[in-house]
C-alpha positions as CSV (number, residue, x, y, z in Angstrom):
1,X,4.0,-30.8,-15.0
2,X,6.4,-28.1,-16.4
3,X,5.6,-25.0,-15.9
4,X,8.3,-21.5,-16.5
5,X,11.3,-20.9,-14.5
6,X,8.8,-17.4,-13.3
7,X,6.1,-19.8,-12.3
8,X,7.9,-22.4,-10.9
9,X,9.8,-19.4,-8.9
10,X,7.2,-17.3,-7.5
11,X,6.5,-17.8,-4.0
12,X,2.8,-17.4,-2.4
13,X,1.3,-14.6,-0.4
14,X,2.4,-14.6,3.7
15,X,-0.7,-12.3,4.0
16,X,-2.8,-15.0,2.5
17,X,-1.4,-18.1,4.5
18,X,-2.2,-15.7,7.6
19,X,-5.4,-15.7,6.5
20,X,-6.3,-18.9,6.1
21,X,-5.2,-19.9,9.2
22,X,-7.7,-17.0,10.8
23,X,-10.5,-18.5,8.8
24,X,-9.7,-22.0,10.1
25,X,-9.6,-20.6,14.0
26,X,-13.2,-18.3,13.3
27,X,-14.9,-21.5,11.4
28,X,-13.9,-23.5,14.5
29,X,-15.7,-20.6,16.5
30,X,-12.9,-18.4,17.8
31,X,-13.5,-15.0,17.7
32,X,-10.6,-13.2,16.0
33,X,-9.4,-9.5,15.8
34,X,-8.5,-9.9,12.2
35,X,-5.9,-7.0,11.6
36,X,-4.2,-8.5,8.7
37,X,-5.7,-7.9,5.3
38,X,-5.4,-3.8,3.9
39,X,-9.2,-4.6,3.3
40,X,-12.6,-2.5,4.3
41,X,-15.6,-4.4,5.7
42,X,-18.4,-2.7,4.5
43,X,-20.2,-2.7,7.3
44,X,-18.1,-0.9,8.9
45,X,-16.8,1.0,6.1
46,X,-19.6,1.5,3.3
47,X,-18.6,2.9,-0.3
48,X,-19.8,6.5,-0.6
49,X,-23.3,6.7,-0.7
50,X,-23.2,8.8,-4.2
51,X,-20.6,6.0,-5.6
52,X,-23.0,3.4,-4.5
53,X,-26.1,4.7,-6.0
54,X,-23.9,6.3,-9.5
55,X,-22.6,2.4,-9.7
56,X,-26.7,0.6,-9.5
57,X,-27.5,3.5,-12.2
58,X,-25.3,2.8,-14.6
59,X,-25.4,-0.9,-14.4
60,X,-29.8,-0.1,-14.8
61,X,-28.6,2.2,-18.1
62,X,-26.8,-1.2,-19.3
63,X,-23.4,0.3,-19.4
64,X,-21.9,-3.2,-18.9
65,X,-20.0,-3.8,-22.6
66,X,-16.0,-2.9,-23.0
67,X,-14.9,0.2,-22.0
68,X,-11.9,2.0,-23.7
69,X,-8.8,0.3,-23.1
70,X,-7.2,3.2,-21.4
71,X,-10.6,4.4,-19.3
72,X,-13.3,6.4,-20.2
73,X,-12.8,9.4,-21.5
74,X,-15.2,11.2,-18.6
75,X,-13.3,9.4,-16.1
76,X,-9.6,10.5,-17.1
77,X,-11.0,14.1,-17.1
78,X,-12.5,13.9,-14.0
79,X,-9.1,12.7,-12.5
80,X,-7.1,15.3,-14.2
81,X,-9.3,17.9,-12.5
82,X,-9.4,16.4,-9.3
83,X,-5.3,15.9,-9.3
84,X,-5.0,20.3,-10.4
85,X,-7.8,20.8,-7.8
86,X,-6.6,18.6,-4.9
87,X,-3.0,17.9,-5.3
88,X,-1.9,21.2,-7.5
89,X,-0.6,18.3,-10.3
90,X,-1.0,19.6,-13.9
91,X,-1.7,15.8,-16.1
92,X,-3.9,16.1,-19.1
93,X,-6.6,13.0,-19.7
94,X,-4.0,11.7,-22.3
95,X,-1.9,11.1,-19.7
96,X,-3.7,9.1,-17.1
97,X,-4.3,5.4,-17.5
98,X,-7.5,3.8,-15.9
99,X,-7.1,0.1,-14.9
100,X,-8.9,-2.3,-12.5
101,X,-7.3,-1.1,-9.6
102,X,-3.4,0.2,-9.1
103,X,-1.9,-3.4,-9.3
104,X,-2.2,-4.2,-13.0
105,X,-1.3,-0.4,-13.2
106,X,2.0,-0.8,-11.4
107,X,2.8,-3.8,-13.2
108,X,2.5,-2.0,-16.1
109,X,4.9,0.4,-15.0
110,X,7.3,-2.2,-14.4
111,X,7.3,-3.3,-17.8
112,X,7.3,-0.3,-19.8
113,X,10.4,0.7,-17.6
114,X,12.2,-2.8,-16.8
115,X,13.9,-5.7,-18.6
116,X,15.4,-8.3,-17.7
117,X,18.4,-7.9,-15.6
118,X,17.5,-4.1,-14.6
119,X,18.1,-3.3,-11.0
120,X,14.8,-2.2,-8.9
121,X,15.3,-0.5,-5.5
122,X,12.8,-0.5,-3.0
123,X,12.6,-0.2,0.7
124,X,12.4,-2.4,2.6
125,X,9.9,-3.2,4.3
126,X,6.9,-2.6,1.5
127,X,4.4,-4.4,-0.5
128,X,4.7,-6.9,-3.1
129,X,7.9,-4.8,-4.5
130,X,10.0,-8.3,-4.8
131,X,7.2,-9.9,-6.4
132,X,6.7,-7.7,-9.5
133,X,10.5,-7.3,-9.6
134,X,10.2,-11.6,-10.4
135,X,7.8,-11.5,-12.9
136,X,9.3,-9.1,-14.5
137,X,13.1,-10.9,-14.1
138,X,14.6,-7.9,-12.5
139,X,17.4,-7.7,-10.0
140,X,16.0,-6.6,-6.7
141,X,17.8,-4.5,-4.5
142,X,16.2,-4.1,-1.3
143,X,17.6,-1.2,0.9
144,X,16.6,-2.2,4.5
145,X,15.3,1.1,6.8
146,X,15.4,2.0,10.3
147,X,12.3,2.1,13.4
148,X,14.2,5.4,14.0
149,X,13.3,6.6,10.4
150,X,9.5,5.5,10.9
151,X,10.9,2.7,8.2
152,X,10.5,5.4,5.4
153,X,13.7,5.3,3.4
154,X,16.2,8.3,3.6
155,X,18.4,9.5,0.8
156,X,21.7,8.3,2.9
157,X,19.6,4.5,2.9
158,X,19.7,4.7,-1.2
159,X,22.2,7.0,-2.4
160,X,24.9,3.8,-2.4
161,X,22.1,2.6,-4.4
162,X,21.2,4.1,-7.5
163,X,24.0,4.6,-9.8
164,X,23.2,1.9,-12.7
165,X,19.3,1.6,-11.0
166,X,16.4,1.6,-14.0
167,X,13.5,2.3,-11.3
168,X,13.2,3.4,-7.5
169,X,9.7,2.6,-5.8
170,X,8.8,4.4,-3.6
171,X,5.2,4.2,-1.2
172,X,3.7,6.9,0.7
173,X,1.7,7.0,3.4
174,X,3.6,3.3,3.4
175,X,2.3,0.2,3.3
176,X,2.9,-1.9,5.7
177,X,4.0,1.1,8.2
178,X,1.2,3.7,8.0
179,X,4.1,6.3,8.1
180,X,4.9,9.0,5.3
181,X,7.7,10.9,3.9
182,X,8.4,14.3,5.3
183,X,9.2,17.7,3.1
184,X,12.6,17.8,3.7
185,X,13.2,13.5,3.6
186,X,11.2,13.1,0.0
187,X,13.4,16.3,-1.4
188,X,16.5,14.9,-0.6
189,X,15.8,11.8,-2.5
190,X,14.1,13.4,-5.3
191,X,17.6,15.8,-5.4
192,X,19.8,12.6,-5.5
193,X,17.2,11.2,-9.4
194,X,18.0,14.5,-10.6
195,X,21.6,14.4,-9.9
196,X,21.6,10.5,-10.8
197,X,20.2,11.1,-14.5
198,X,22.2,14.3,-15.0
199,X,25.0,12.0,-14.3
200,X,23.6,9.6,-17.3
201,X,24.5,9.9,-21.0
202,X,21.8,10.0,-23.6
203,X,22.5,6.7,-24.5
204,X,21.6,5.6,-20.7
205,X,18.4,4.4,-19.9
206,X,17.0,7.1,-17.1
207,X,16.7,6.5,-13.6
208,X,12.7,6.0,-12.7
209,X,10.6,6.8,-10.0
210,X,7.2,5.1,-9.4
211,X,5.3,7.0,-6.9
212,X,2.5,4.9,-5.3
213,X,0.3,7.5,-3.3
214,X,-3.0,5.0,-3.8
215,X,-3.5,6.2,0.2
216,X,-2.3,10.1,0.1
217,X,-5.9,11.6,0.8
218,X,-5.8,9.3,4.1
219,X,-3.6,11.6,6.6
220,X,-3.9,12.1,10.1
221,X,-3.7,15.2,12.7
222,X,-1.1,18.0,11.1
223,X,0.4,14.8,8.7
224,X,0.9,16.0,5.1
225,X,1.4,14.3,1.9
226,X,4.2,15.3,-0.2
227,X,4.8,14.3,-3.6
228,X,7.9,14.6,-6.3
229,X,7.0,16.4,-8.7
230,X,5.0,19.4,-6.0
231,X,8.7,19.3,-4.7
232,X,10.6,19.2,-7.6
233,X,9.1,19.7,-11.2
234,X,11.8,19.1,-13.4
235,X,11.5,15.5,-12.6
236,X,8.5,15.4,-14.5
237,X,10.1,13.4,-17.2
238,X,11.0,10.5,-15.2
239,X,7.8,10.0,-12.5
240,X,5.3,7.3,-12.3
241,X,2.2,8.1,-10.2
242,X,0.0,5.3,-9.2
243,X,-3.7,6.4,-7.4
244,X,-7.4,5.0,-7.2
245,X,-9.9,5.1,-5.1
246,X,-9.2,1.6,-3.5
247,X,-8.4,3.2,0.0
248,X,-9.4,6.3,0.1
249,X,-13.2,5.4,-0.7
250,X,-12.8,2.1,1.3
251,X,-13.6,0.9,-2.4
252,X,-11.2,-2.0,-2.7
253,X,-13.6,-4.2,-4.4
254,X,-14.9,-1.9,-7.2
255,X,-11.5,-2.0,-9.1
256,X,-10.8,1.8,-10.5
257,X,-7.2,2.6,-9.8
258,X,-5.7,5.0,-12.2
259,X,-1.7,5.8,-13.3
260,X,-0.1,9.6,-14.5
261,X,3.2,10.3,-15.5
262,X,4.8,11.3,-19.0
263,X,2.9,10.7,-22.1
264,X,5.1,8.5,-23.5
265,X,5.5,5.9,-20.8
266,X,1.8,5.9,-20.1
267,X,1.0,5.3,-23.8
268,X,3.5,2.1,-23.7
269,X,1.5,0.8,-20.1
270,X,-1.9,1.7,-22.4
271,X,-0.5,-0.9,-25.2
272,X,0.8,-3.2,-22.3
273,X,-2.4,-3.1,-20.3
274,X,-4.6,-3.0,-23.7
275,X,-3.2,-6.5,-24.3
276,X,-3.7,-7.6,-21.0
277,X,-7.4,-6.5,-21.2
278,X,-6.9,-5.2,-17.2
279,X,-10.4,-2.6,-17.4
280,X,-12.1,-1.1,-14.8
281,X,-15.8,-2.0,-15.4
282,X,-17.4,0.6,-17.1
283,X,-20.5,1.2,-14.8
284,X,-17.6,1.8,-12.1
285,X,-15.7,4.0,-14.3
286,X,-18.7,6.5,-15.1
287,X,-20.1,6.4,-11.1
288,X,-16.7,7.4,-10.3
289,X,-16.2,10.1,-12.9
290,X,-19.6,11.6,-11.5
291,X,-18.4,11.1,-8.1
292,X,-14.8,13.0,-7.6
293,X,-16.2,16.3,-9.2
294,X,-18.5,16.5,-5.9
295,X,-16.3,18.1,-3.8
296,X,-18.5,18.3,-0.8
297,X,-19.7,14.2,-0.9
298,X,-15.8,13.7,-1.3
299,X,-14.7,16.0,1.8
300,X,-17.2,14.8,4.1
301,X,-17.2,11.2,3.7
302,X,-13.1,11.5,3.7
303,X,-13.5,13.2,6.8
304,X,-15.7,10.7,8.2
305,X,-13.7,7.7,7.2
306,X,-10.4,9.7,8.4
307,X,-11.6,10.0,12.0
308,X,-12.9,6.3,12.1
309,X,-9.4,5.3,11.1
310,X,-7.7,7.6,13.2
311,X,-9.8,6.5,16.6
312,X,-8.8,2.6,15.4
313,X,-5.0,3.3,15.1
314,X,-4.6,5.7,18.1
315,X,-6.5,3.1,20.8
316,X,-4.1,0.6,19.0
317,X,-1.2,2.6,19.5
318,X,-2.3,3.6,22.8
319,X,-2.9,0.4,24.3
320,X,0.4,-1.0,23.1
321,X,2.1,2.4,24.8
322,X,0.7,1.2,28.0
323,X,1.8,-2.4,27.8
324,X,4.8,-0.6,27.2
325,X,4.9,1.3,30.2
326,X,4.1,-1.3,32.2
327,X,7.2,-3.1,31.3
328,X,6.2,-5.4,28.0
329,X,7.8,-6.3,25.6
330,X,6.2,-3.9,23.0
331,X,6.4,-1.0,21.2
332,X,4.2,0.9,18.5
333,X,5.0,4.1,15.8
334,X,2.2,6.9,15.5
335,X,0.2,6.3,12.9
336,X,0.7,9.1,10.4
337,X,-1.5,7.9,6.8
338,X,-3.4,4.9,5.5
339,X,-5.3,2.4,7.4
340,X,-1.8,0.5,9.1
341,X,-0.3,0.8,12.4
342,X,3.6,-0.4,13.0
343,X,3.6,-2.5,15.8
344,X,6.6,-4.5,17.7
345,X,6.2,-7.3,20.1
346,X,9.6,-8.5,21.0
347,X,9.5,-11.7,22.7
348,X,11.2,-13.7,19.9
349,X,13.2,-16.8,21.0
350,X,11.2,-17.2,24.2
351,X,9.0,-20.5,24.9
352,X,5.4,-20.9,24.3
353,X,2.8,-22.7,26.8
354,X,3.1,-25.6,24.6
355,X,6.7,-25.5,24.6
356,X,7.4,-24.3,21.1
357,X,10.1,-21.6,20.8
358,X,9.3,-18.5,19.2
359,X,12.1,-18.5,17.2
360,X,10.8,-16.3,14.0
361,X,7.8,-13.8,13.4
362,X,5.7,-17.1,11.8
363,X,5.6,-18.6,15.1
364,X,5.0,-15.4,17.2
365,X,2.4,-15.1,14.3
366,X,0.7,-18.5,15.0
367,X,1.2,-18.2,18.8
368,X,-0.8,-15.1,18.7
369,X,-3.0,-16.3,16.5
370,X,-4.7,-19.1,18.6
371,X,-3.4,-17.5,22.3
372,X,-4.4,-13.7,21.8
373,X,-7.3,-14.4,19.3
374,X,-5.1,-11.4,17.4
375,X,-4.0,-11.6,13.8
376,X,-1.2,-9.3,12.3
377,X,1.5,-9.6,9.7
378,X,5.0,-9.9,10.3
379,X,7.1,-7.6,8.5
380,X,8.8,-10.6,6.4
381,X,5.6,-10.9,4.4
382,X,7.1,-7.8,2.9
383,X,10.4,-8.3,2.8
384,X,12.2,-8.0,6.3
385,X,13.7,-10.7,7.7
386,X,11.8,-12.8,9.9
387,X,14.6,-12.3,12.7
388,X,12.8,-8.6,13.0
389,X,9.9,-8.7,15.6
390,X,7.8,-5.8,13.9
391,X,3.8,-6.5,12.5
392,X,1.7,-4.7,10.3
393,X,-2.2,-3.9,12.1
394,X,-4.5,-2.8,9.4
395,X,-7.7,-1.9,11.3
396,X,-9.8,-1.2,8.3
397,X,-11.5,-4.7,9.2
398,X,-12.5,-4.4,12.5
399,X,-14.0,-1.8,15.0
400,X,-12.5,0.2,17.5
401,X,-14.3,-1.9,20.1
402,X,-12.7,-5.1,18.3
403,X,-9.2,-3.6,18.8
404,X,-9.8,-2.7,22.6
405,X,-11.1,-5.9,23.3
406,X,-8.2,-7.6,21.5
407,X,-5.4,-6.0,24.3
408,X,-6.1,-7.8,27.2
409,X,-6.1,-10.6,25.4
410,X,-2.3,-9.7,24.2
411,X,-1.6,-8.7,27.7
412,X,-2.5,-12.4,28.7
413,X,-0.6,-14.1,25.5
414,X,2.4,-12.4,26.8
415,X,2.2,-13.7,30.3
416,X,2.3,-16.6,29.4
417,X,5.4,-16.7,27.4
418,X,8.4,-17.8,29.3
């Protein structure tokens, strides 16, 4: 069958091969500490209660028919509030664009800003980046980034990259990392835009940024969030925010992810998206509207949901630190945002039980897999080579107990690799 050159090009999900072969091992009866997916169980992470009950209300009231193209109106006011209240950022409801979570919202971005042929940089590693760049044709450049860095980019990582660049993307608190930019690091790069697109003519398309932040409200300890135009407000022309409450209401599953930025790029990605027909539901949309304007509901259950995180990611981090010390082959960076913890486990080109060599993160994947009961991602699902022995642990999943139970079981894995 023919399909298009896009089609027949674009490679499947890592993540989602990963996880298939964790569903195989737990329908076969192993019991898995599943840290792969950027997911919530519910049990363990339930949708605020208000969200919850505002959702069964409205669907009761019948509010189940189309909802504006570009979100309801209560809903985009509701979000301009809480961005002036919360994040000091000054967007009017005309400006914000309400979609069915922040992915159809960041491919709209990428086509109101992109052709063919445009260069994209992104870090690397970070999510899904080189896979919006190929449906959209663009030219990726991925700028590789250092453990030394906490794999944030720096301005000296993409300075030799931006002259001629239609869009940066930038991530922060990162996925996969769990780490963020700091004051002084995000400044820098927002100093070298300005400087880029002073550079330009008028006949120049601009140099971009799309800011994904969908986890900013999930910080840890004294960790703060930082974002380009609190730093630097003149580059209000030329900024793309993309937010929700996917992650910080453990709400992946009720699609309401919402986009800012100048008024005329968000009225193109409200034509791009109204074609696309990429809504929020409505009953979602108007729980959600009721829902941010309760400031104490929203503190306390981000509170709550902050410390269950935290408690996950620092035993994780913790326990790996010991292995450490102990003299494995492991390290771990401190968890500073989201719900992901960097991990490395360098054993790489050393000989399984079963005598396969672990020559790339795929096998160390598998091995670990069926050995440690432990599922992570290897950092060339998003882009890294598979050379690199560095994982992604997202431990919205699974319990704290799950995770401690899961490090002996590494320990052992580890032994037994020659």
């Amino acid at each position: 069958m023919q399909v298009s050159k896009m089609a027949a090009g674009l490679s499947g999900s890592e993540i989602i091969r990963i996880g298939n072969q964790v569903s195989e091992q737990v329908r076969q009866g192993a019991n898995i500490c599943n840290l792969t997916i950027g997911d919530f169980d519910p049990k363990i992470f339930p949708i605020p209660a208000e969200l919850n009950s505002g959702i069964t209300q409205a669907y009761q009231q019948g509010l189940t028919n189309y909802p504006p193209a570009a979100g309801m109106g209560e809903l985009r006011e509701a979000v301009s509030e809480f961005l002036k209240t919360r994040q000091g950022l000054d967007y009017g409801p005309n400006d914000i664009l309400v979609a069915g979570g922040s992915r159809p919202l960041i491919y709209a971005t990428y086509r109101a800003l992109v052709d063919p042929g445009d260069r994209v940089v992104f870090p690397l590693p970070s999510w899904n980046n080189n896979h919006y760049c190929h449906l959209t044709g663009a030219t990726q450049v991925a700028v590789p980034t250092q453990p030394e860095n906490d794999f944030m980019p720096t301005a000296a990582d993409l300075a030799p990259h931006l002259p001629g660049a239609t869009l940066l993307a930038l991530c922060s608190p990162l996925n996969p990392t769990g780490t963020v930019f700091t004051k002084a690091g995000l400044e820098e790069i927002c100093d070298l835009v300005l400087a880029e697109n002073k550079r330009r003519g008028a006949d120049e398309k601009p140099l971009y940024v799309l800011y994904d932040q969908i986890y900013w409200l999930l910080t840890f300890g004294e960790t703060q969030h930082f974002d380009p135009i609190s730093l630097r407000p003149e580059l209000r022309p030329y900024v793309v925010y993309i937010d929700g409450i996917s992650k910080c209401f453990a709400a992946t599953g009720v699609r309401v992810g919402y986009s800012f930025g100048p008024t005329a790029i968000i009225d193109k990605m409200k034509s791009i998206l109204g074609h696309v027909g990429a809504w929020a539901p409505k009953a979602e949309q108007v729980a959600t509207a009721h829902f941010l304007p309760e400031a104490g509901a929203v503190d306390s259950f981000i509170s709550d949901m902050k410390t269950q995180l935290q408690g996950s990611l620092q035993a994780l981090f913790e326990g790996l630190k010991d292995l450490q010390s102990q003299g494995y082959p492991v390290d771990a960076v401190a968890p500073a945002g989201a719900i992901y913890l960097t991990a490395k486990i360098d054993v790489l080109g050393r000989t399984a039980p079963d005598g396969t060599v672990l020559a790339t993160t795929a096998e160390l994947t598998s091995y670990l897999i069926s050995e440690a009961k432990l599922a992570l991602v290897p950092f060339s699902a998003f882009g890294s080579p598979a050379s690199e022995p560095w994982f992604r642990a997202s431990v919205g999943a699974e319990t704290v107990e799950s995770v401690l139970a899961a490090l002996p079981r590494l320990r052992a894995a580890l032994d037994k690799i020659k």
